[in-house]
NUSERO-25383 format. One record per atom (N, C-alpha, C): residue in three letters; x, y, z. Coordinates in steps of 0.05 Angstrom, whole numbers, plus 5000, padded with zeros to 4 digits. Atoms other than C-alpha are relative to their C-alpha. Example, Ala and Ser with C-alpha at 12.3 -4.5 7.8 and 13.67 -1.06 7.14 Angstrom:
<atoms>
ALA501849765000;ALA524649105156;ALA501850245000;SER498449764999;SER527349795143;SER498550225014;
</atoms>
This chain:
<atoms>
UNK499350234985;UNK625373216825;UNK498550005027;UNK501850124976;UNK621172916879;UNK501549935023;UNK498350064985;UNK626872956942;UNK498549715014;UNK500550224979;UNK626572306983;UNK499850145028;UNK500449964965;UNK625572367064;UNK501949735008;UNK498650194985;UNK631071987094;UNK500150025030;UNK499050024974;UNK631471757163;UNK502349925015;UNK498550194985;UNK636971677211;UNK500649975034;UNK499250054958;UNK639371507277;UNK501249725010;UNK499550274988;UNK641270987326;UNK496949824999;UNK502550164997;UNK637070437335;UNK497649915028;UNK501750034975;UNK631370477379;UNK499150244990;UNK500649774996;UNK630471207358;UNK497250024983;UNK502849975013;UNK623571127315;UNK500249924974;UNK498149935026;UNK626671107249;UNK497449814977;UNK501150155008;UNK622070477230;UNK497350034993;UNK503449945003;UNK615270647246;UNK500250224988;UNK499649785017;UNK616271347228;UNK499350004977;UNK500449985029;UNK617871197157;UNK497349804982;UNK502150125005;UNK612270707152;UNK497650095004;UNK501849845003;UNK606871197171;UNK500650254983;UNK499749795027;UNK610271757130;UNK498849834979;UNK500650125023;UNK609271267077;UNK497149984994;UNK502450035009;UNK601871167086;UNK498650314995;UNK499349764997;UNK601571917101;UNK499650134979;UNK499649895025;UNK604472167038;UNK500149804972;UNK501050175024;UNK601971526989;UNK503050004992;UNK496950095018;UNK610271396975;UNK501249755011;UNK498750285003;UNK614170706975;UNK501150125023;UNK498249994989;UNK618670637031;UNK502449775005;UNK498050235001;UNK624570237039;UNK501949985031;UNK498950114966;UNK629069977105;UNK502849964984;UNK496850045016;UNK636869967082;UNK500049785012;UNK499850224988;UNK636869397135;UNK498549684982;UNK501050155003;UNK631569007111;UNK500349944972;UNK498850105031;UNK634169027031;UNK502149905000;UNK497950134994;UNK640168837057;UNK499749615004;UNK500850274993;UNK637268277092;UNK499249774978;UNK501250165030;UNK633468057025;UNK503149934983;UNK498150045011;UNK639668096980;UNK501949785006;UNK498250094990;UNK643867747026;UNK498249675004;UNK501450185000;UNK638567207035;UNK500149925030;UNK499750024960;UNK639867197116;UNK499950315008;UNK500749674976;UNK638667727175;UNK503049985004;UNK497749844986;UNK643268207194;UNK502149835019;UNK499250194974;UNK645767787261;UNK501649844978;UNK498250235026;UNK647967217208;UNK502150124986;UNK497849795011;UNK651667687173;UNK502350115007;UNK498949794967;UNK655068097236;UNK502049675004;UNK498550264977;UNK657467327258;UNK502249794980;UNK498450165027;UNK659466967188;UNK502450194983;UNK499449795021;UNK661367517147;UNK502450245007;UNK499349754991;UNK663968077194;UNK499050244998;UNK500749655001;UNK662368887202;UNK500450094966;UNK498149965035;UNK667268967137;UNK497950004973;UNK501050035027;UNK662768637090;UNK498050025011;UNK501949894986;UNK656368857133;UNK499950294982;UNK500149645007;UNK658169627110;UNK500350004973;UNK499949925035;UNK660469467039;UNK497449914990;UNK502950115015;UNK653069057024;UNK499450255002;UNK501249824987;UNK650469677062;UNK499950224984;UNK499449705010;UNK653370247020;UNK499449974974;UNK500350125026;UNK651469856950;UNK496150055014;UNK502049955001;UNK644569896982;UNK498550245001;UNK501049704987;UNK643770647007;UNK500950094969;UNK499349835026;UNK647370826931;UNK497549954982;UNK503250175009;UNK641170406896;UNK498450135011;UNK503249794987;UNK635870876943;UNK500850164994;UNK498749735006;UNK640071456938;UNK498550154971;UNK500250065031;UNK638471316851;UNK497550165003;UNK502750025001;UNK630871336862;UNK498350285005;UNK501249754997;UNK626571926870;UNK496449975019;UNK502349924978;UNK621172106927;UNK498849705014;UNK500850174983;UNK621071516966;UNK501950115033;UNK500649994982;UNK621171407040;UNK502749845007;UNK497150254997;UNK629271067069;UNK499650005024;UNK499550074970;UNK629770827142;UNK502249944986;UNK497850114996;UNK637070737150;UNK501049865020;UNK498550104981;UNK640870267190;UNK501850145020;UNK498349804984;UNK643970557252;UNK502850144991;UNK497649965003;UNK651070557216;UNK500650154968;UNK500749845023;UNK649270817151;UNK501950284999;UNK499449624996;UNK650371567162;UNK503450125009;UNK497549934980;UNK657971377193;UNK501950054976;UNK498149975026;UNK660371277117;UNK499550184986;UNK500949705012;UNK660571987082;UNK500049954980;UNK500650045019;UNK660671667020;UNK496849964998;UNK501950144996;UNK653271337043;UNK498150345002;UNK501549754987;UNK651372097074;UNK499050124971;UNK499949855028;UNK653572447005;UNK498049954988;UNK502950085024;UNK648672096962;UNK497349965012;UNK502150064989;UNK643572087016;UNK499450365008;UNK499749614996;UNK644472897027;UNK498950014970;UNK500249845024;UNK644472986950;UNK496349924988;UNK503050015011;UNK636972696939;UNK498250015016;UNK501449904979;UNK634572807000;UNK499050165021;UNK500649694994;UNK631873197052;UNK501049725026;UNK498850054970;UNK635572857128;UNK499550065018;UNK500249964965;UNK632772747192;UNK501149895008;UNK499350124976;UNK636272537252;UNK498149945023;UNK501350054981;UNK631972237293;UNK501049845027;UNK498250144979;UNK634572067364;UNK498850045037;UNK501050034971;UNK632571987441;UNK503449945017;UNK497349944982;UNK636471987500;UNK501349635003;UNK499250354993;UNK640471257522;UNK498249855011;UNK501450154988;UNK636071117566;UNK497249854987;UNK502850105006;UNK629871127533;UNK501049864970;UNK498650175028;UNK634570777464;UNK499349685018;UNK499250344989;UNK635670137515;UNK497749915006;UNK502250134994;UNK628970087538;UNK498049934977;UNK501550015025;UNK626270087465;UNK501849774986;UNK498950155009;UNK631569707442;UNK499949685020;UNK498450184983;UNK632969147502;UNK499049694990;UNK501250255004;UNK627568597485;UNK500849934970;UNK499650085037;UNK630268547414;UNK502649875001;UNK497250205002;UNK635567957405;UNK501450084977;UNK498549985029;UNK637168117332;UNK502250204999;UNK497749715005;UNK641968777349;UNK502149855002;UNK497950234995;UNK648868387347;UNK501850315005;UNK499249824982;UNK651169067369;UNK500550095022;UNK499949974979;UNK648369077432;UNK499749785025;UNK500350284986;UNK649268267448;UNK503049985017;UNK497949974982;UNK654268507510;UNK499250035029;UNK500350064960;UNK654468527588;UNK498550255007;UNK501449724987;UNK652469267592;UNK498650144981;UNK501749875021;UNK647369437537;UNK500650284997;UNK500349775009;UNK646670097551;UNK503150185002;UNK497949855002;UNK653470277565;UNK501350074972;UNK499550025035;UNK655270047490;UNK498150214987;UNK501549825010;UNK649470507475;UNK500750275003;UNK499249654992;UNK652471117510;UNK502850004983;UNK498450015023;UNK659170917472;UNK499349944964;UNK500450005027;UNK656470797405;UNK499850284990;UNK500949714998;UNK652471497411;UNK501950134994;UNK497549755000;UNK658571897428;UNK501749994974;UNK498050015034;UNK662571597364;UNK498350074983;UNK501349975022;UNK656471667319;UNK497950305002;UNK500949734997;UNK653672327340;UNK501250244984;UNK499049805025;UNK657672777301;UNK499849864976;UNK500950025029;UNK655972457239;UNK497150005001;UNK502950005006;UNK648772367247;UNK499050365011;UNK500149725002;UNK648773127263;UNK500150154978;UNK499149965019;UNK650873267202;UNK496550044982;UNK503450045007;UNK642573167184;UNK499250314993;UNK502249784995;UNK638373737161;UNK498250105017;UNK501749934976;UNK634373627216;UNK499649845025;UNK499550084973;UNK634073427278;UNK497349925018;UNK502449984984;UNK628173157320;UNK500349785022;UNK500450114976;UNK627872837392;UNK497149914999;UNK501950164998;UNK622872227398;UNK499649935031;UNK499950064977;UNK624772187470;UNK495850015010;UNK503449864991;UNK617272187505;UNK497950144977;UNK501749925025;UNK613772237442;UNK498449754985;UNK500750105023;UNK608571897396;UNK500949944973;UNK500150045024;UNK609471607323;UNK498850264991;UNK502049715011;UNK604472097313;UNK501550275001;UNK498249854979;UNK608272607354;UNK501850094963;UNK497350025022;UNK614472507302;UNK499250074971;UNK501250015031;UNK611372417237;UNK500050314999;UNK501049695007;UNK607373157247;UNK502050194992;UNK497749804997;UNK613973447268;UNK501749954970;UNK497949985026;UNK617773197202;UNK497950124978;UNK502349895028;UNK610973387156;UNK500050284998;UNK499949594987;UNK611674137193;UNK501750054973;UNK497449855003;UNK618674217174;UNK500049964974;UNK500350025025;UNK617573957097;UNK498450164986;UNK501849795006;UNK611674397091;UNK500950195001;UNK499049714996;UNK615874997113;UNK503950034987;UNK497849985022;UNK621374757062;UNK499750174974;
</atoms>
């Protein structure tokens, strides 16, 4: 079996580009839990978050991470919230190999800020929600095989560092 490379983290932390140069990288498919979501649902995220609620946000979400989970040696960006349901982790642990990829708040908000679509962080104090999200979702996204800080780093930077640590799997 051909393990997958899953990514996770909050959002801002690289997770995107990352898996899209892994992908050209190592010639494998990659997929966005967000953005199959998005497809399936036939609206963005935001639309979702505002009609729908969180509720049925996480259940689309966990029907999509079980469907990648399935597949063999592809490339997953996960959605920031992904990694919070251990049902979602389980099947993302059992065929995969788990990074955590993550930066500090500060440099999350300034990566994140110009982007309207987070319906997460559409509040008065961006980054404070950012320092509270973190703290709740940090012990689960720990939970990763591995761990890598994008803070002050390249795409390039990142990538090498996850190709290292696979090579010395």
């Amino acid at each position: 079996m051909i393990k997958n490379i899953v990514l996770i983290g909050f959002m801002g932390a690289g997770k995107s580009v990352a898996a899209k140069e892994l992908a050209k990288r190592l010639k494998r498919e990659f997929f966005s839990t967000d953005a199959l979501l998005e497809k399936k649902e036939g609206r963005p995220i935001a639309e979702i978050f505002q009609a729908s609620g969180e509720a049925y946000f996480r259940k689309i979400e966990s029907a999509v991470v079980k469907e990648l989970a399935a597949r063999e040696g592809i490339i997953v960006d996960c959605g920031g919230g992904v990694f919070l349901n251990p049902e979602n982790s389980a099947h993302l642990k059992k065929t995969g190999t788990v990074f955590y990829l993550f930066a500090t708040s500060e440099v999350l908000h300034e990566r994140t800020k110009a982007h309207g679509h987070r319906p997460l962080l559409k509040v008065a104090d961006p980054l404070a929600k950012i320092k509270e999200l973190l703290k709740s979702r940090e012990p689960f996204y720990k939970q990763a095989d591995h761990q890598i800080d994008t803070s002050g780093k390249t795409n390039a930077q990142v990538c090498a560092e996850i190709l290292e640590i696979l090579k010395n799997e």
